[in-house]
matplotlib code that plots the C-alpha trace (Angstrom):
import matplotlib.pyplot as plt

x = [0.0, 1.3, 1.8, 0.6, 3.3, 1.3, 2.2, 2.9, 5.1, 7.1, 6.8, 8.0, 11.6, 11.7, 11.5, 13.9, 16.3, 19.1, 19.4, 18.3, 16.5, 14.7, 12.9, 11.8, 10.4, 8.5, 6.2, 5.6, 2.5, 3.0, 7.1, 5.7, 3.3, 5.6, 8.2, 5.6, 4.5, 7.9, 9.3, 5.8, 6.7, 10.7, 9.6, 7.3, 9.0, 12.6, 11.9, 15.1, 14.7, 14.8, 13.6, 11.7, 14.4, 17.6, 14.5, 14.0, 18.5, 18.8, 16.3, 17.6, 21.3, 20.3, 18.2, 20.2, 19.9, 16.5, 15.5, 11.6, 10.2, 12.7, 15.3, 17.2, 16.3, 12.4, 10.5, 8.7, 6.2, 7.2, 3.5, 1.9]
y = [0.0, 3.6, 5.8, 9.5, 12.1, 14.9, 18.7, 17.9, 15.0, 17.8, 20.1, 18.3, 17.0, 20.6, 22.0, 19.3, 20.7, 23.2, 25.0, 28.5, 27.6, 25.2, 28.0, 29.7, 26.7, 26.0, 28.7, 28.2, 25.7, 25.7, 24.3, 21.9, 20.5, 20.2, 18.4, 16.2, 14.9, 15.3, 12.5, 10.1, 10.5, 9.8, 6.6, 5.4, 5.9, 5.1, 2.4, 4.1, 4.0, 7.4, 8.9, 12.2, 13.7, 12.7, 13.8, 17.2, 17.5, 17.0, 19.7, 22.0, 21.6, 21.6, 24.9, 27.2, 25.0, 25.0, 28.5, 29.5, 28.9, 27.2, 29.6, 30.9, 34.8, 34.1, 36.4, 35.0, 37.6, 36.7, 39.2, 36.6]
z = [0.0, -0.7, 1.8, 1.2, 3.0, 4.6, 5.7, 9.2, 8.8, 6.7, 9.2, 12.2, 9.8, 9.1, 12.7, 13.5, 11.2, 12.1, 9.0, 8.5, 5.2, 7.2, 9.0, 6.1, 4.5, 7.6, 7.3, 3.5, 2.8, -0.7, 0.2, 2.3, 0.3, -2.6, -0.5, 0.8, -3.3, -4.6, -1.5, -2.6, -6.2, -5.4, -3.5, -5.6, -9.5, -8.2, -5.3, -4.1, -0.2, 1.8, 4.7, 4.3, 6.4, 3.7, 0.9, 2.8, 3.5, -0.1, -1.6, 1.2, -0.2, -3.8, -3.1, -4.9, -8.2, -7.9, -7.1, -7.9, -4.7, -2.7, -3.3, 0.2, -0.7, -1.0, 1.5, 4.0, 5.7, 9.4, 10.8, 9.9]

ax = plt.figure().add_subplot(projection="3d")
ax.plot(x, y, z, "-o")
ax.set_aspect("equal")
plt.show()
């Protein structure tokens, strides 16, 4: 059976992160969401095993190749 990654299981390997990028990404849904389908589609087409945490380490040193909305100078409206 397939397991479907949710927000909060994102949320909880981001907060357990010590990385400054982390901390932005924690407060962006959109991020979180597309880390949670991107690690479902990664396990499921490559069979490759990982944990969400090595998935979410990966993307966060790969940011500045990706840029768009995980880049490290997005602004994150901390008022909120």
């Amino acid at each position: 059976m397939f397991n479907i990654t949710n927000i909060h299981e994102v949320e909880n390997v981001l907060a357990s992160m010590n990385h400054q990028l982390a901390r932005k990404w924690l407060k962006n849904d959109l991020i979180k969401r597309s880390l949670a389908v991107s690690f479902d589609y990664w396990l499921e087409d490559t069979g490759i095993p990982m944990t969400l945490e090595q998935f979410v380490q990966q993307y966060l040193e790969l940011a500045p190749d990706l840029g768009g909305i995980f880049s490290a100078d997005i602004e994150i409206d901390d008022s909120l």
